[in-house]
BANU-686874 format. One line per field, with one value per residue: residue in three letters; chain; x, y, z of N, C-alpha, C, O in turn. Coordinates in steps of 0.05 Angstrom, whole numbers. Each point is the difference from the previous one (the first is absolute). Last residue first. Layout:
<sites>
res = [ala/...]
chain = [A/...]
n.c1 = [X/...]
n.c2 = [Y/...]
n.c3 = [Z/...]
ca.c1 = [X/...]
ca.c2 = [Y/...]
ca.c3 = [Z/...]
c.c1 = [X/...]
c.c2 = [Y/...]
c.c3 = [Z/...]
o.c1 = [X/...]
o.c2 = [Y/...]
o.c3 = [Z/...]
</sites>
This chain:
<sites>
res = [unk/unk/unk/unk/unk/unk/unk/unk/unk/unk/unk/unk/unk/unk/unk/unk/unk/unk/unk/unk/unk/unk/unk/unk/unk/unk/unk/unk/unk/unk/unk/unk/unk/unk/unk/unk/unk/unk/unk/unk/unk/unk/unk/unk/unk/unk/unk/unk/unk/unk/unk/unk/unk/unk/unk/unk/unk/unk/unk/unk/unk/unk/unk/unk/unk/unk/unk/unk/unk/unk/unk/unk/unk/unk/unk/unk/unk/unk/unk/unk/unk/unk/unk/unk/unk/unk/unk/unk/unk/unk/unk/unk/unk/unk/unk/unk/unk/unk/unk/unk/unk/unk/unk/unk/unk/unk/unk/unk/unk/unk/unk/unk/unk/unk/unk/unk/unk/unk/unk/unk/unk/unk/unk/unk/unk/unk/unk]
chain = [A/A/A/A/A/A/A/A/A/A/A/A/A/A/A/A/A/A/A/A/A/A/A/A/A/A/A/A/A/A/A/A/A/A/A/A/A/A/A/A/A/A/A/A/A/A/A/A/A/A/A/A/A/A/A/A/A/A/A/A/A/A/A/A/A/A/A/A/A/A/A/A/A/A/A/A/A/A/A/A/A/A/A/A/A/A/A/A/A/A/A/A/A/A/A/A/A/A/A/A/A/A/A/A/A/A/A/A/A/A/A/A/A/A/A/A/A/A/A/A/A/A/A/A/A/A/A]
n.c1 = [1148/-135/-92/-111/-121/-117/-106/-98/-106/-108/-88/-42/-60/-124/-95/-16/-62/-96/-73/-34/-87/-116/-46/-21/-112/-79/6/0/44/43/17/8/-68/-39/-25/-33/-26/-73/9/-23/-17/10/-73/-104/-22/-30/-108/-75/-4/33/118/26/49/52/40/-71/23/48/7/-30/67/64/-39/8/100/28/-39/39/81/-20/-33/82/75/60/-48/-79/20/68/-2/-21/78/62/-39/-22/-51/-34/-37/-28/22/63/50/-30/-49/-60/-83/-45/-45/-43/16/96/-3/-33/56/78/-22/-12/94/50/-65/34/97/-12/-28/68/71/-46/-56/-118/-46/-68/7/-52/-109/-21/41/-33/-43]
n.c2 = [-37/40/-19/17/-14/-39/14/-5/-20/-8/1/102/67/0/27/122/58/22/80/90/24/12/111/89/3/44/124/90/111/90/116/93/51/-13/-14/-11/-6/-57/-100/-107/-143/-110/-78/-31/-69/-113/-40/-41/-70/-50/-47/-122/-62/-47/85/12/-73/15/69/-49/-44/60/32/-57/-10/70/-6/-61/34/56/-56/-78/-93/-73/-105/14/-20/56/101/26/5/96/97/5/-17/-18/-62/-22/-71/-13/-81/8/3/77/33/49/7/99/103/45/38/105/101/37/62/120/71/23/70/115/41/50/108/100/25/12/-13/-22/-68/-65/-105/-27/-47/-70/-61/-26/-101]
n.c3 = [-358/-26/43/-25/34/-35/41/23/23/48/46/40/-61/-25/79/3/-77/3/56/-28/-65/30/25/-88/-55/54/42/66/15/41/36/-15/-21/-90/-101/-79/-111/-42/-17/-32/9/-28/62/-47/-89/15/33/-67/-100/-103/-26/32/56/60/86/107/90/63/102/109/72/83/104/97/66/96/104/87/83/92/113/56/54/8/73/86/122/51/57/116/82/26/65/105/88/87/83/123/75/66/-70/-120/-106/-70/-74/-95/-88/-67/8/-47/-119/-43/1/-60/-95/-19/-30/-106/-52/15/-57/-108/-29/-8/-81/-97/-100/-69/-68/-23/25/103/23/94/84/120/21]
ca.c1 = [19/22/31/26/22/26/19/20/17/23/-5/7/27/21/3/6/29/7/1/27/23/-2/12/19/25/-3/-23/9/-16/-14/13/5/23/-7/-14/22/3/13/-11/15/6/23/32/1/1/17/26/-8/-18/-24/-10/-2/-21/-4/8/4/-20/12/8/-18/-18/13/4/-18/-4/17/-17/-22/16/10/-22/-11/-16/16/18/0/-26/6/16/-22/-17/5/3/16/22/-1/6/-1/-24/-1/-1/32/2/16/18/-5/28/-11/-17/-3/15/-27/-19/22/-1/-29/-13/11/-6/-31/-1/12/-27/-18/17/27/9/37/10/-11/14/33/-12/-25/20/24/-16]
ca.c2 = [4/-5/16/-6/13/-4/-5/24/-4/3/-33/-22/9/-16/-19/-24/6/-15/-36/5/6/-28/-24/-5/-12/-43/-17/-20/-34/-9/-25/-17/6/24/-18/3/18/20/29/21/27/18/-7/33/24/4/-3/31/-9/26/28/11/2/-18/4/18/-15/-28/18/16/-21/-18/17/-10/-21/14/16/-13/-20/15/13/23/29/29/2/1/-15/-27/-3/5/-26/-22/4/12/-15/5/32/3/12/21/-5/-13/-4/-31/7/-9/-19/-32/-11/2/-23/-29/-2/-15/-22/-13/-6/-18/-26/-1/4/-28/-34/1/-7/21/-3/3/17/27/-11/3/25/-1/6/16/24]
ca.c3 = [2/-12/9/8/-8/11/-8/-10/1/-23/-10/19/10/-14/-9/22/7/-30/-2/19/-10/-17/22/13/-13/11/-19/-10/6/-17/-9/32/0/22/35/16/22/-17/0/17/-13/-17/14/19/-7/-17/27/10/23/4/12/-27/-7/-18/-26/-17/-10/-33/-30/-14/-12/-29/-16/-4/-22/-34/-19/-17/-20/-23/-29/10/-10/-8/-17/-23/-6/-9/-31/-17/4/-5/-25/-7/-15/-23/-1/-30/-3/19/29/15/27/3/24/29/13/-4/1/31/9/5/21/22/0/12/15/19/-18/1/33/1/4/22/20/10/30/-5/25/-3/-22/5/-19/-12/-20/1/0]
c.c1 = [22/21/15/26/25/20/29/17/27/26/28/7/20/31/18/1/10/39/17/-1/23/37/-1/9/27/14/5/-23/14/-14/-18/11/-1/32/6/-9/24/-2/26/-20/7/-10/17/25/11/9/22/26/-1/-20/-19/-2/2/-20/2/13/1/-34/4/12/-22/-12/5/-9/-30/-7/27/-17/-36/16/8/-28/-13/-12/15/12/1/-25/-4/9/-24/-10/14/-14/10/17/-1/18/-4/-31/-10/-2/35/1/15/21/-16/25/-11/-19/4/19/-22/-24/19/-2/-27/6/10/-5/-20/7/12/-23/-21/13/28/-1/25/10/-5/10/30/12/-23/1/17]
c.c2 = [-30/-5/-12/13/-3/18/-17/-5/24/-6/4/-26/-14/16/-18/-26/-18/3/-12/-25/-2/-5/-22/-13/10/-5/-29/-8/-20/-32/-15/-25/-23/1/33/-19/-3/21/14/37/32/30/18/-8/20/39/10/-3/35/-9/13/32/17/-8/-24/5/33/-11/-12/7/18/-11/-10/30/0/-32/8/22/-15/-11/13/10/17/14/17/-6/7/-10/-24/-7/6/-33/-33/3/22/1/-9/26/-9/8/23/-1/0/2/-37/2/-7/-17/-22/-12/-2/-27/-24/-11/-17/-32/-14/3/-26/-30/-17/-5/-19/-24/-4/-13/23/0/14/18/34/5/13/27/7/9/25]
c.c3 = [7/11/-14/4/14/-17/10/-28/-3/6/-21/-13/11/3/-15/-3/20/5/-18/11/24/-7/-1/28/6/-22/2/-24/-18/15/-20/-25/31/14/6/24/21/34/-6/-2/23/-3/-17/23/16/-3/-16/31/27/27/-4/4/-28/-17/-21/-32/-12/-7/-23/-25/-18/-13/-29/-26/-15/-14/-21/-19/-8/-27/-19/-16/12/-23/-17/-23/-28/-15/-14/-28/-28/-6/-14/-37/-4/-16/-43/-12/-37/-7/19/26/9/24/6/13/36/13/-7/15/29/3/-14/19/25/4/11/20/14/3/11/28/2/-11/24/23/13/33/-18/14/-16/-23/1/-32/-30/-30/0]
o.c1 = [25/-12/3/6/9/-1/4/1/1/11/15/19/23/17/9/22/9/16/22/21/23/13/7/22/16/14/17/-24/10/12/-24/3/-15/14/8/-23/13/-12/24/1/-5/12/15/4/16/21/9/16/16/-24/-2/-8/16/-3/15/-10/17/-2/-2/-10/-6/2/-12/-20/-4/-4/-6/-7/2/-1/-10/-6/-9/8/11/-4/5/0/-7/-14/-5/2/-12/-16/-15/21/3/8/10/-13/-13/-21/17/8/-11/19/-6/-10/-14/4/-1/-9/-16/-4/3/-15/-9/19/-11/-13/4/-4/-9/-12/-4/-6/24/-19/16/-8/9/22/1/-4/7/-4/-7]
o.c2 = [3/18/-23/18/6/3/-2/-25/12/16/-19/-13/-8/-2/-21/-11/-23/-18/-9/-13/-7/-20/-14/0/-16/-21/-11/-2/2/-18/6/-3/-16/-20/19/-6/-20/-3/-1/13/2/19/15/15/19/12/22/19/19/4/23/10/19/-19/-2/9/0/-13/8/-3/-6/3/2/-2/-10/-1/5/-4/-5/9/-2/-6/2/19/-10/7/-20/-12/-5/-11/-16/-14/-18/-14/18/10/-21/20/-17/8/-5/4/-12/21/-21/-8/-21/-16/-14/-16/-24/-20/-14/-21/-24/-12/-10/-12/-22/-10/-21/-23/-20/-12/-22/-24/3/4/-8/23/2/12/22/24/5/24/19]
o.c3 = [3/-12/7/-15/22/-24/25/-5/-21/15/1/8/-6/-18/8/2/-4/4/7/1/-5/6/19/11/-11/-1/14/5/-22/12/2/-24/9/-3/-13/5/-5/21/5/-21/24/-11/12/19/0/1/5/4/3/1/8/21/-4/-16/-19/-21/-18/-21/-23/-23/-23/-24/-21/-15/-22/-25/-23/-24/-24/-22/-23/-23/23/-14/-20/-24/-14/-21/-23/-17/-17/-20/-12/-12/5/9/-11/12/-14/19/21/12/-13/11/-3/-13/10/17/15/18/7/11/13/12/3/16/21/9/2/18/12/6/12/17/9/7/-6/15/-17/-5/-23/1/-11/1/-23/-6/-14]
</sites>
């Protein structure tokens, strides 16, 4: 229900905060407080890490972005989504810092993504 419609987000610094908080707190709540000798007491970030296995919401909605943009760009183009993903208003943005667009945070995904994963070069030393 969280993520209801993600694939559409741009995400700033302050939702992505947002985001994984909320999910520490429903993982908290559904896991449940661990008995010990002295009393109960409530799981760590960590413990919380293990249960999920090191995922995250934010690492699912940029996937769940990618998946959107490639079903996008595999849609024929006179389909009306098709459309209105490439198309751009005429006129100036508004001054101040500029808003995040979903196509430029589909793009910096996409980036991240196959960065990390890229093999370096090797570069040999002659001598």
């Amino acid at each position: 229900m969280v993520t209801y419609g993600a694939e559409t987000w741009t995400l700033t610094e302050r939702d992505t905060n947002y985001l994984m908080i909320i999910t520490r707190r429903i993982l908290m709540k559904i896991s449940g407080p661990i008995q010990e000798r002295d009393g109960w007491r409530i799981r760590t970030n960590l413990e919380l890490n293990k249960l999920i296995g090191g995922n995250n919401i934010v690492r699912f909605i940029k996937t769940q972005r990618l998946k959107w943009w490639g079903h996008l760009h595999r849609m024929v183009g006179y389909r009306m989504v098709r459309r209105l993903s490439e198309w751009s208003p005429m006129g100036n943005r508004s001054r101040g810092h500029p808003k995040n667009r979903w196509r430029d945070e589909v793009l910096k995904d996409i980036k991240g993504r196959f960065t990390h994963s890229m093999p370096r070069p090797c570069h040999s030393v002659n001598g």
